[in-house]
PDB file of N, CA, C and O in Angstrom:
ATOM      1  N   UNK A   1       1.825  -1.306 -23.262  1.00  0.00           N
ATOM      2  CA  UNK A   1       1.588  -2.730 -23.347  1.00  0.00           C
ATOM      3  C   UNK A   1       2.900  -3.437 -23.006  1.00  0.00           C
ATOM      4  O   UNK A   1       3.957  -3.171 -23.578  1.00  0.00           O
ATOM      5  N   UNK A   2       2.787  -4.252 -22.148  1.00  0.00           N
ATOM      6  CA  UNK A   2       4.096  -5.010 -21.325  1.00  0.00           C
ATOM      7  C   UNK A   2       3.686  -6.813 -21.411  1.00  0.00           C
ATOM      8  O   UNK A   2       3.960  -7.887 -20.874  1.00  0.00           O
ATOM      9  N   UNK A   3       2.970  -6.297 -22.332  1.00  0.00           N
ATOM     10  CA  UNK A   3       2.383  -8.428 -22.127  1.00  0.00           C
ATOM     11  C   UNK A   3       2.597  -9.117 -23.404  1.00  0.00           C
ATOM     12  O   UNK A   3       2.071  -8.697 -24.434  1.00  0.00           O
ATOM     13  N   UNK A   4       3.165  -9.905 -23.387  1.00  0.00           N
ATOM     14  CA  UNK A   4       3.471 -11.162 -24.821  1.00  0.00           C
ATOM     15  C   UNK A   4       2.141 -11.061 -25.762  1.00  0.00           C
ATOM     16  O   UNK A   4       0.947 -10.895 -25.513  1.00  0.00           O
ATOM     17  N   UNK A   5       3.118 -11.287 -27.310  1.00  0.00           N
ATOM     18  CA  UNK A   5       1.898 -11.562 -28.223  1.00  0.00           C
ATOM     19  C   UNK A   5       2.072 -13.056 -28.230  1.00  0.00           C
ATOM     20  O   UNK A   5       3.107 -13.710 -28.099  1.00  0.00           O
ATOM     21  N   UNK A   6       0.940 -13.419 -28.397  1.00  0.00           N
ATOM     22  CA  UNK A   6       0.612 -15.093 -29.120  1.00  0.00           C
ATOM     23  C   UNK A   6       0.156 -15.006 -30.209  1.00  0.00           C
ATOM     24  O   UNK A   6      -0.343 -13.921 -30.506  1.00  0.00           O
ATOM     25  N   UNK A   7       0.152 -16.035 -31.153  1.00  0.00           N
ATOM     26  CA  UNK A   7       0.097 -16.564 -32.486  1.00  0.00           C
ATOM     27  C   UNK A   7      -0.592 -17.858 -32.305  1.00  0.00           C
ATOM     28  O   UNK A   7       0.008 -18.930 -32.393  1.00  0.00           O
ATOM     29  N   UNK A   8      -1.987 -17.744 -32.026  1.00  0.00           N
ATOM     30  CA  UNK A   8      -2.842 -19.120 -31.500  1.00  0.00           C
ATOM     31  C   UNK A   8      -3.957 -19.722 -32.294  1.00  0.00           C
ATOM     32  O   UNK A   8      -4.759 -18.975 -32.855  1.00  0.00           O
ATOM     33  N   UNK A   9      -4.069 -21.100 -32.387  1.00  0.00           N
ATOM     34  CA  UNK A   9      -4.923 -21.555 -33.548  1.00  0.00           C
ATOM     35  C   UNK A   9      -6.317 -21.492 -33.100  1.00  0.00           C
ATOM     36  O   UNK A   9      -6.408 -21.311 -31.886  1.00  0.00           O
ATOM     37  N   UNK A  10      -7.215 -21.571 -33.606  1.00  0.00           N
ATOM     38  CA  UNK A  10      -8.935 -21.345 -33.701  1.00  0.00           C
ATOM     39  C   UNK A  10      -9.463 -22.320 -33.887  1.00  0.00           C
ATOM     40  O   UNK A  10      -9.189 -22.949 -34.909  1.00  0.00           O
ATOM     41  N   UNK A  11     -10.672 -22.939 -32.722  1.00  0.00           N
ATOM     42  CA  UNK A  11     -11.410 -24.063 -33.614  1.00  0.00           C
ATOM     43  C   UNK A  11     -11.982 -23.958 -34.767  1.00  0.00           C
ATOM     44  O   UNK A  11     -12.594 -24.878 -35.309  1.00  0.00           O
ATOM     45  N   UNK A  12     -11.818 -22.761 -35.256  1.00  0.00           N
ATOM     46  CA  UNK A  12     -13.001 -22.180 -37.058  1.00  0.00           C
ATOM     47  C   UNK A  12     -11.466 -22.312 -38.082  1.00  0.00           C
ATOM     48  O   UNK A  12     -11.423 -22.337 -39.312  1.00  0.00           O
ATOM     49  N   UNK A  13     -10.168 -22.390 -37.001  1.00  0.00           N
ATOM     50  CA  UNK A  13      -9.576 -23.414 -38.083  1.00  0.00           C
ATOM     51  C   UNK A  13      -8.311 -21.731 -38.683  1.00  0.00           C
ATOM     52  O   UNK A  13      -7.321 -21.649 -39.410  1.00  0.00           O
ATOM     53  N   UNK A  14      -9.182 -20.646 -37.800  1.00  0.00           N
ATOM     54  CA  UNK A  14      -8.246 -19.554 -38.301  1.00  0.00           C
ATOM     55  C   UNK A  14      -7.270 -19.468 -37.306  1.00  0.00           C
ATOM     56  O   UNK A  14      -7.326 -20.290 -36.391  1.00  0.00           O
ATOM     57  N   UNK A  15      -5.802 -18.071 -37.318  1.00  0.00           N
ATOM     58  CA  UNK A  15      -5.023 -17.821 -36.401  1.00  0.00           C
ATOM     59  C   UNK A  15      -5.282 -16.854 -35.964  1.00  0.00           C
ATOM     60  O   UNK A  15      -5.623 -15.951 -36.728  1.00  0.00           O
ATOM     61  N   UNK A  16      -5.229 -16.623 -34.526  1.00  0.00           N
ATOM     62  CA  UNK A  16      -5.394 -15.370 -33.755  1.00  0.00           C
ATOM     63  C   UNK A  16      -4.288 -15.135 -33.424  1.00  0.00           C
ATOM     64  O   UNK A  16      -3.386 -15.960 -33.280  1.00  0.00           O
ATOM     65  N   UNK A  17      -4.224 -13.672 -33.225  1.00  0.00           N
ATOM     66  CA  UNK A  17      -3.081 -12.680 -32.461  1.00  0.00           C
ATOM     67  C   UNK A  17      -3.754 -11.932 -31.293  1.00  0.00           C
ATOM     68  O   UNK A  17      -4.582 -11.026 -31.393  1.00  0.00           O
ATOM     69  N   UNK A  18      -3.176 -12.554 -30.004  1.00  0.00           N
ATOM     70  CA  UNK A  18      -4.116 -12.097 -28.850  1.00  0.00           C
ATOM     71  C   UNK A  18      -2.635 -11.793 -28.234  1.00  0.00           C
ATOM     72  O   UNK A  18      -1.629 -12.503 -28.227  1.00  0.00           O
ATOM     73  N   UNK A  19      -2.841 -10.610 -27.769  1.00  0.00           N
ATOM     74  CA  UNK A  19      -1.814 -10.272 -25.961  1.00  0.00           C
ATOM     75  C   UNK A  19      -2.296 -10.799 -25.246  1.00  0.00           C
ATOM     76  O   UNK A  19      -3.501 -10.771 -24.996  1.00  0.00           O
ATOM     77  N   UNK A  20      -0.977 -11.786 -24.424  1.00  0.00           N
ATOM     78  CA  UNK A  20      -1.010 -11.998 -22.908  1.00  0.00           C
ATOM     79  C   UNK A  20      -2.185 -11.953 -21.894  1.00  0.00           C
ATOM     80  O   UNK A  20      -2.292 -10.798 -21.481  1.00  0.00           O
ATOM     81  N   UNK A  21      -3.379 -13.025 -21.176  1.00  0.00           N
ATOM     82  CA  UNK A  21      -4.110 -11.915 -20.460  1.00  0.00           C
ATOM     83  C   UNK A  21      -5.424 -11.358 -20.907  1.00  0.00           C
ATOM     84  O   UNK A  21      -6.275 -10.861 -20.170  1.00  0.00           O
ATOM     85  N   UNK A  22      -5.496 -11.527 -22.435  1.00  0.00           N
ATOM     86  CA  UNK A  22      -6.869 -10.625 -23.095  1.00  0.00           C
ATOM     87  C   UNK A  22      -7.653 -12.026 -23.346  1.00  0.00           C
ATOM     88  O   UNK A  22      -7.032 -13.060 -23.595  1.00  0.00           O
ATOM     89  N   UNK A  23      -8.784 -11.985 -23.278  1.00  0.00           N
ATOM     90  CA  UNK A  23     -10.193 -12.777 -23.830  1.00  0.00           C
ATOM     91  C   UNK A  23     -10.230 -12.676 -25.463  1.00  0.00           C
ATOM     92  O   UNK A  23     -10.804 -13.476 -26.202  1.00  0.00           O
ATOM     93  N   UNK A  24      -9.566 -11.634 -25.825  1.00  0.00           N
ATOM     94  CA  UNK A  24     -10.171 -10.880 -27.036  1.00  0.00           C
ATOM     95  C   UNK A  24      -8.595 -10.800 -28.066  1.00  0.00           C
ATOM     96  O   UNK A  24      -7.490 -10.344 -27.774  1.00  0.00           O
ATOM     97  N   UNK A  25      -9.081 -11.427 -29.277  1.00  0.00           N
ATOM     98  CA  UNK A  25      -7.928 -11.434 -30.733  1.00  0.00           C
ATOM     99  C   UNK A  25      -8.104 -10.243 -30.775  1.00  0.00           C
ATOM    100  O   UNK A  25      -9.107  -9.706 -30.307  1.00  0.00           O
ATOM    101  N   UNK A  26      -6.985  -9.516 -31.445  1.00  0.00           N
ATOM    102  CA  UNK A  26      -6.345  -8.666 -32.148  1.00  0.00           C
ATOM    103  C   UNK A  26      -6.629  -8.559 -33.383  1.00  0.00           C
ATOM    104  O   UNK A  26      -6.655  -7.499 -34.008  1.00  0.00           O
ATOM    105  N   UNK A  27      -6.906  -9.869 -33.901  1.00  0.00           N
ATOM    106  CA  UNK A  27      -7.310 -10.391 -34.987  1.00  0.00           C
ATOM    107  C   UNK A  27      -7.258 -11.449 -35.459  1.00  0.00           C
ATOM    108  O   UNK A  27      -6.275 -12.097 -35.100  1.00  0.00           O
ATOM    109  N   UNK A  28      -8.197 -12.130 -36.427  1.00  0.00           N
ATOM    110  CA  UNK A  28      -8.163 -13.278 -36.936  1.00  0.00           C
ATOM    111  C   UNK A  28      -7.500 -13.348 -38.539  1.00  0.00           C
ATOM    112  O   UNK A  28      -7.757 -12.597 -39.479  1.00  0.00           O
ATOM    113  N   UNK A  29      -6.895 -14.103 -38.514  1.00  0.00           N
ATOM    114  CA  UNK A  29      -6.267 -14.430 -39.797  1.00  0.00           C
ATOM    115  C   UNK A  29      -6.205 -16.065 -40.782  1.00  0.00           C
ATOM    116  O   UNK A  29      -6.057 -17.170 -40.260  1.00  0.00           O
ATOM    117  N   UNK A  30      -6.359 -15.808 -42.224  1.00  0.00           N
ATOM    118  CA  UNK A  30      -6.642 -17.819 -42.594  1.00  0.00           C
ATOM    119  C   UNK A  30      -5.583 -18.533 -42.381  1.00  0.00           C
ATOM    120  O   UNK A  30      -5.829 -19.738 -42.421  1.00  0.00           O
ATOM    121  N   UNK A  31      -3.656 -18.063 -42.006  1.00  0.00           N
ATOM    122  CA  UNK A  31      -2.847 -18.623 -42.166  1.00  0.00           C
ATOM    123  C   UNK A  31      -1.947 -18.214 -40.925  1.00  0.00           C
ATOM    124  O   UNK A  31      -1.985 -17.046 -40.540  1.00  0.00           O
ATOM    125  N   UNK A  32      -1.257 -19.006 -40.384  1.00  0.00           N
ATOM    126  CA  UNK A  32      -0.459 -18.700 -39.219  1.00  0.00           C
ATOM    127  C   UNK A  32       0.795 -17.666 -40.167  1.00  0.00           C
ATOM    128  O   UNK A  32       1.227 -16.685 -39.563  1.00  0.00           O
ATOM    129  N   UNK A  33       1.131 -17.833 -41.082  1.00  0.00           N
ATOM    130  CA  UNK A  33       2.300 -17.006 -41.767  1.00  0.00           C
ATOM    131  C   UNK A  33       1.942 -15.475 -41.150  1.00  0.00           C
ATOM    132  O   UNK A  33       2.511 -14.811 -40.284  1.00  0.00           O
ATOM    133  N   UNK A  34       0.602 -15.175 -42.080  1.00  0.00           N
ATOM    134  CA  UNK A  34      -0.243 -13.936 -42.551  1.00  0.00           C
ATOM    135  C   UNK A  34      -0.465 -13.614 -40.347  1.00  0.00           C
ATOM    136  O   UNK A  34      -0.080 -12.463 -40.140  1.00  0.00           O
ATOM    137  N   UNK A  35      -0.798 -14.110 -39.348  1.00  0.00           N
ATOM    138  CA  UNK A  35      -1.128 -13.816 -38.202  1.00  0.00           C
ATOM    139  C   UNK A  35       0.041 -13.087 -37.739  1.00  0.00           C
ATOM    140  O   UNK A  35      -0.044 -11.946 -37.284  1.00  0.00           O
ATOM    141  N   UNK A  36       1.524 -13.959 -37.889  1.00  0.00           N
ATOM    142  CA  UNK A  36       2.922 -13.728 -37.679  1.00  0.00           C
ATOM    143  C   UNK A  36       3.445 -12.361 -37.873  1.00  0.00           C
ATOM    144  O   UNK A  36       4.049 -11.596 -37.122  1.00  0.00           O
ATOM    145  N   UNK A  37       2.905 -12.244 -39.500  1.00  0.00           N
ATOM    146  CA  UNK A  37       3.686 -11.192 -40.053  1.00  0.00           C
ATOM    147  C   UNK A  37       2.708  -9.483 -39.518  1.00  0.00           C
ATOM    148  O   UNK A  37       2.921  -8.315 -39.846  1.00  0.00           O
ATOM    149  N   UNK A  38       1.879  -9.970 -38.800  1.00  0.00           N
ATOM    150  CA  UNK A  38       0.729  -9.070 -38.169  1.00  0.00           C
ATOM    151  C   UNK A  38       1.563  -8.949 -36.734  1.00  0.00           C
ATOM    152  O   UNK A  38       2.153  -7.927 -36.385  1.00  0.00           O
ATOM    153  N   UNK A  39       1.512 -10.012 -36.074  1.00  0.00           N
ATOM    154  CA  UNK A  39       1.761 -10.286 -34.724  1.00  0.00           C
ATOM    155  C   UNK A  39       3.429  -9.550 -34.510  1.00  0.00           C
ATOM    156  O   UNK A  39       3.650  -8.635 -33.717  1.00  0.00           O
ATOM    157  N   UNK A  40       4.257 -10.055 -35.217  1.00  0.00           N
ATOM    158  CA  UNK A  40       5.854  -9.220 -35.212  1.00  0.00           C
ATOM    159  C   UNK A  40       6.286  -8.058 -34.809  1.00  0.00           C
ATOM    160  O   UNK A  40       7.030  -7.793 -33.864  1.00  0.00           O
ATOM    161  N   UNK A  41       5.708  -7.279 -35.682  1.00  0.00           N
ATOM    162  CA  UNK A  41       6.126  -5.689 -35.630  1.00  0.00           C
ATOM    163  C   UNK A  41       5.108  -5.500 -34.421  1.00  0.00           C
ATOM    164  O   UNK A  41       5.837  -5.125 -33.503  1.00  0.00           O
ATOM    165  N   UNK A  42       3.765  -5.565 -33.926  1.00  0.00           N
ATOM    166  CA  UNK A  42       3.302  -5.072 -32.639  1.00  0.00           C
ATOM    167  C   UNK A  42       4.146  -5.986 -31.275  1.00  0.00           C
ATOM    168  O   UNK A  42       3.940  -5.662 -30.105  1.00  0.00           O
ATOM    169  N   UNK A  43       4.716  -6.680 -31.498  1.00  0.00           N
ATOM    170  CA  UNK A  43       5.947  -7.167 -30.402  1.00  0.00           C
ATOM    171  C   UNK A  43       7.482  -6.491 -30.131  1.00  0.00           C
ATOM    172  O   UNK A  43       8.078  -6.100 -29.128  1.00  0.00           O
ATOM    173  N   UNK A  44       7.774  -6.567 -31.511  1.00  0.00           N
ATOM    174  CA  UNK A  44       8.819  -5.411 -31.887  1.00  0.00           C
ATOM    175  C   UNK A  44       8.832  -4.143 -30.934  1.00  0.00           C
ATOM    176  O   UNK A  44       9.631  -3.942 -30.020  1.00  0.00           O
ATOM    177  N   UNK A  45       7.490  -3.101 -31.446  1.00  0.00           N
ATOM    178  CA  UNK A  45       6.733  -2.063 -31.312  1.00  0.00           C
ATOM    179  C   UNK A  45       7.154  -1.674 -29.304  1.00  0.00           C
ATOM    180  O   UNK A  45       7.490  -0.670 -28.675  1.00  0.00           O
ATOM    181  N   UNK A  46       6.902  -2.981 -28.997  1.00  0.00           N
ATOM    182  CA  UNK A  46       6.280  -2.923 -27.225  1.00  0.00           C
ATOM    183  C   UNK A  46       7.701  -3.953 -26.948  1.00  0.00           C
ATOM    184  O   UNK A  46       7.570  -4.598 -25.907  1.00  0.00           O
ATOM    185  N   UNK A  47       8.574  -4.127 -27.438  1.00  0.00           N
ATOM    186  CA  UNK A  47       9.624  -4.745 -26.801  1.00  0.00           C
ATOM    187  C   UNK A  47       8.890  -6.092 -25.696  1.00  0.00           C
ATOM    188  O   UNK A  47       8.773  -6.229 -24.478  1.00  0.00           O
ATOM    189  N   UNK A  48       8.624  -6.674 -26.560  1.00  0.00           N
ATOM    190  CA  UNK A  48       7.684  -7.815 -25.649  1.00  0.00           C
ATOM    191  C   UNK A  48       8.116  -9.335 -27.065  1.00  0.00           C
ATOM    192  O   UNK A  48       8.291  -9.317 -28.283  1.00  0.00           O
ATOM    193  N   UNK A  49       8.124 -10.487 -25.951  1.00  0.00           N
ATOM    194  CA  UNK A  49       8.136 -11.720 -26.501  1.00  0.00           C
ATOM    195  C   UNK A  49       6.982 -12.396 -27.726  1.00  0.00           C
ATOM    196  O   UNK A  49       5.877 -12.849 -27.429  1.00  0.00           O
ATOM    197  N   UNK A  50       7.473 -12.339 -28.931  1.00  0.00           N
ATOM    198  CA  UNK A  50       6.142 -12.965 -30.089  1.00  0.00           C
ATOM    199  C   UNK A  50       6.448 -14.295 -29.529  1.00  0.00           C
ATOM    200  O   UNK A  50       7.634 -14.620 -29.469  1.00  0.00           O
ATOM    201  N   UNK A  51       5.232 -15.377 -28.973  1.00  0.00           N
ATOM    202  CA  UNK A  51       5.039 -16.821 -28.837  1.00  0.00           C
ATOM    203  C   UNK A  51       3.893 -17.312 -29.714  1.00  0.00           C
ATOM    204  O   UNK A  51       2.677 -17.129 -29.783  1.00  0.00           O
ATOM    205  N   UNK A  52       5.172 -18.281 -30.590  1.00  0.00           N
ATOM    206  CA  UNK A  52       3.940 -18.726 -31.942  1.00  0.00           C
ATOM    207  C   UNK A  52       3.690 -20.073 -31.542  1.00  0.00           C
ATOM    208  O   UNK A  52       4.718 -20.701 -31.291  1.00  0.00           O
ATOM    209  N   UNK A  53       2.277 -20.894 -31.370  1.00  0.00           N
ATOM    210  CA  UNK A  53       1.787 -21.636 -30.875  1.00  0.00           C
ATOM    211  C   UNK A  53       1.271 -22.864 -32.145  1.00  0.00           C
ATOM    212  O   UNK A  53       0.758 -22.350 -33.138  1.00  0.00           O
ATOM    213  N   UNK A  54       1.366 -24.153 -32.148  1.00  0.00           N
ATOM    214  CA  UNK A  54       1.150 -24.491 -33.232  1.00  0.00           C
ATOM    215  C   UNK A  54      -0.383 -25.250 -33.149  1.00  0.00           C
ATOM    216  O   UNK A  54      -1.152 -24.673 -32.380  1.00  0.00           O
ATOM    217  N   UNK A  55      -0.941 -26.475 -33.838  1.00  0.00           N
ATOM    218  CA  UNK A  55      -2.217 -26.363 -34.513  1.00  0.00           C
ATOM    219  C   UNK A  55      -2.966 -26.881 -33.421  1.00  0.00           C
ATOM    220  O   UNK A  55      -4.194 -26.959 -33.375  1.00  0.00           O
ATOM    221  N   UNK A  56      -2.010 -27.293 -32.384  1.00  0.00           N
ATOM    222  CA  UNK A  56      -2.439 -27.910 -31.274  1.00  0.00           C
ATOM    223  C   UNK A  56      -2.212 -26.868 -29.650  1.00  0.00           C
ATOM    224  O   UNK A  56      -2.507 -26.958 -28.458  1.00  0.00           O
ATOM    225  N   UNK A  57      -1.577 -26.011 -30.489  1.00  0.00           N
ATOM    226  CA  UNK A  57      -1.947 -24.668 -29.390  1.00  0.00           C
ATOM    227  C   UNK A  57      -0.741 -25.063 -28.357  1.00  0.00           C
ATOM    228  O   UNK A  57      -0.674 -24.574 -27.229  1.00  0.00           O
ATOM    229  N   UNK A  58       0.074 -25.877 -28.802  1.00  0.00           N
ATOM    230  CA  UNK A  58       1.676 -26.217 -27.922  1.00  0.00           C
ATOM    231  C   UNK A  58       2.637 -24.899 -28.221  1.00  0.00           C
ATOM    232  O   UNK A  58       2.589 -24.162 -29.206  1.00  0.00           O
ATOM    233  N   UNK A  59       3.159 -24.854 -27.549  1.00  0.00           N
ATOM    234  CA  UNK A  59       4.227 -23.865 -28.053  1.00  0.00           C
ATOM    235  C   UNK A  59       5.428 -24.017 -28.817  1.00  0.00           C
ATOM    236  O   UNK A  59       6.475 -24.546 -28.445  1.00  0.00           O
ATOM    237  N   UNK A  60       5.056 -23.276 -30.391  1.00  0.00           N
ATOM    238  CA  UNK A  60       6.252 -24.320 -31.378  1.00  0.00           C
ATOM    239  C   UNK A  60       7.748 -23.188 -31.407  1.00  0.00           C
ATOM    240  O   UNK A  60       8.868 -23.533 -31.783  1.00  0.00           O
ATOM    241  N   UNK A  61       7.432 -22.074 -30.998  1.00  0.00           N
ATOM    242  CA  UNK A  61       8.419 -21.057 -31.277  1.00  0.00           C
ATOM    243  C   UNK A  61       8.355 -19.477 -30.121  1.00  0.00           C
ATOM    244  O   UNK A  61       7.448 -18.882 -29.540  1.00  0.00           O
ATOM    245  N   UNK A  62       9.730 -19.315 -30.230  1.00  0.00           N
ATOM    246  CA  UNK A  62       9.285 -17.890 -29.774  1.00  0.00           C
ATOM    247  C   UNK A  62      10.313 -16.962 -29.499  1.00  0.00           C
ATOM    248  O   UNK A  62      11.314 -17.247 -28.841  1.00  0.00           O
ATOM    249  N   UNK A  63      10.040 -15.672 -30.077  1.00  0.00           N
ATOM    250  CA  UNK A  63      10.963 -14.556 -30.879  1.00  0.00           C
ATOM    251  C   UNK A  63      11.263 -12.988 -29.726  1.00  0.00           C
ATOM    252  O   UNK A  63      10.667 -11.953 -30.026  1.00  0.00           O
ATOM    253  N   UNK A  64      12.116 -13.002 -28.592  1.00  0.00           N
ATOM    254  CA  UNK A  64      12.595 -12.067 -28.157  1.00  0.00           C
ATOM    255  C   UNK A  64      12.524 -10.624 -28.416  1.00  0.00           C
ATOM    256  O   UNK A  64      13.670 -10.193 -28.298  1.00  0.00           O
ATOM    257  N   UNK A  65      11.710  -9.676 -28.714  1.00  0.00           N
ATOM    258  CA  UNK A  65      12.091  -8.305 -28.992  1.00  0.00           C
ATOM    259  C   UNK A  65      12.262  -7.164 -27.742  1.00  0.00           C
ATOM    260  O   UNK A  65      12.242  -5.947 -27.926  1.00  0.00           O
ATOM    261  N   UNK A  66      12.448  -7.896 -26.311  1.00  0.00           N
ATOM    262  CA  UNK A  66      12.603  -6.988 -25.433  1.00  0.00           C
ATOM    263  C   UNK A  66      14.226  -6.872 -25.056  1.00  0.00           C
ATOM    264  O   UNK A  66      15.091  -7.312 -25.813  1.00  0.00           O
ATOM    265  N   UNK A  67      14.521  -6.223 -23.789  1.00  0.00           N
ATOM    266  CA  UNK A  67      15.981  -5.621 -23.362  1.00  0.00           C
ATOM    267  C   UNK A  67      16.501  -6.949 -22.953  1.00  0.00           C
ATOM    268  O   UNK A  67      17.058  -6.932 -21.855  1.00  0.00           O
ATOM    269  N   UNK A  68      16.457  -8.155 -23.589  1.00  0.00           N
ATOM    270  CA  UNK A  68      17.460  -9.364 -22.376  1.00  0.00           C
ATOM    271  C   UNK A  68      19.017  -8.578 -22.831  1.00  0.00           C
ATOM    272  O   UNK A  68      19.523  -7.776 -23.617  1.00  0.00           O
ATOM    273  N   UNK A  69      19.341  -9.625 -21.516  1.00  0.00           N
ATOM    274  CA  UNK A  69      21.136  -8.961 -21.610  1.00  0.00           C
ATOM    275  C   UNK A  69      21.656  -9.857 -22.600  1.00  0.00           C
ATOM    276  O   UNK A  69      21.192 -10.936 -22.968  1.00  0.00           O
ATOM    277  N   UNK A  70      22.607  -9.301 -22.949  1.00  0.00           N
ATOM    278  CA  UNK A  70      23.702  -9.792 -23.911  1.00  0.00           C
ATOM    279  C   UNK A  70      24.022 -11.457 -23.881  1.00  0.00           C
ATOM    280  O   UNK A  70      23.815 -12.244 -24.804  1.00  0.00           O
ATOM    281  N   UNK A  71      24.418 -11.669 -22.946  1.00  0.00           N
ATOM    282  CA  UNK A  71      24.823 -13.109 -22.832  1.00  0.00           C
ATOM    283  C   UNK A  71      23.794 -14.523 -23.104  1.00  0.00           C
ATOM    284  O   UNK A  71      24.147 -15.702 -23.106  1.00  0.00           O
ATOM    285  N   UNK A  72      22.150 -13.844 -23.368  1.00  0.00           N
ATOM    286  CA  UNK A  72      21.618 -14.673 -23.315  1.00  0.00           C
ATOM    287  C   UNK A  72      21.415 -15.025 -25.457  1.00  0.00           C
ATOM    288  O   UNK A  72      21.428 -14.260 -26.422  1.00  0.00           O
ATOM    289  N   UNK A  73      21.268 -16.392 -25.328  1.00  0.00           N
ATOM    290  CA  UNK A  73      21.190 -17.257 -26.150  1.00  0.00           C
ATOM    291  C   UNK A  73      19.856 -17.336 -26.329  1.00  0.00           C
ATOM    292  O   UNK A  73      19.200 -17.550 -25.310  1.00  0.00           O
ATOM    293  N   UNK A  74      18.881 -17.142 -28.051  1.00  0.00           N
ATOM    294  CA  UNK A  74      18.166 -17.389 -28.487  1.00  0.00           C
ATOM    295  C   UNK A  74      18.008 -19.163 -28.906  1.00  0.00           C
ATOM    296  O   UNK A  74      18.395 -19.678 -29.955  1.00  0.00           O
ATOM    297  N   UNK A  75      17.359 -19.825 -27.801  1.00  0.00           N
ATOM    298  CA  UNK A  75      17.368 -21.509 -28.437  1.00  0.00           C
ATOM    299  C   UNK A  75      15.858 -21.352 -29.240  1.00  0.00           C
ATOM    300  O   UNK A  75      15.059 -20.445 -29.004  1.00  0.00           O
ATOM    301  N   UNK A  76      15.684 -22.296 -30.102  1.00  0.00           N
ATOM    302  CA  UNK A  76      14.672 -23.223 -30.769  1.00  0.00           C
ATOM    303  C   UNK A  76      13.963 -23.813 -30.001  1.00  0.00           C
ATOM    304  O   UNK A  76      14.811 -24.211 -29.202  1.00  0.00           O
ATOM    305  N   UNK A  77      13.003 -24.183 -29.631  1.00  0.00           N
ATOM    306  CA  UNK A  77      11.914 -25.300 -29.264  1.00  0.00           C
ATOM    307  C   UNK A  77      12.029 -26.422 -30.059  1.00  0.00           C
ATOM    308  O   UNK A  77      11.263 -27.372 -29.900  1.00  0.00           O
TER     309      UNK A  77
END
């Protein structure tokens, strides 16, 4: 697996954890925390970018776990 996780909100109001590319959650969860702490370690896992998306499905954050080089700077959104 070489494709970004997302952390994306649900019109039923839950959070999904979908890879990059898929039609299909990973899973649904009642709290973006509880999706996160799901979504992390399988980004970790695959050296791939966690992008956490907020209630409006904008992009509020997003957490590096692949090879960038050294010099690069983790900014905030």
């Amino acid at each position: 697996m070489s494709k970004n996780i997302h952390i994306t909100h649900r019109a039923d109001k839950s959070w999904a954890v979908v890879q990059a590319g898929s039609n299909w959650a990973m899973g649904l969860y009642p709290t973006q925390e509880q999706a996160i702490q799901v979504g992390r370690p399988i980004a970790q896992v695959n050296q791939v970018e966690l992008v956490i998306h907020d209630r409006k499905n904008r992009i509020r954050d997003k957490d590096s776990y692949g090879n960038d080089p050294p010099n690069i700077r983790d900014t905030k959104f």
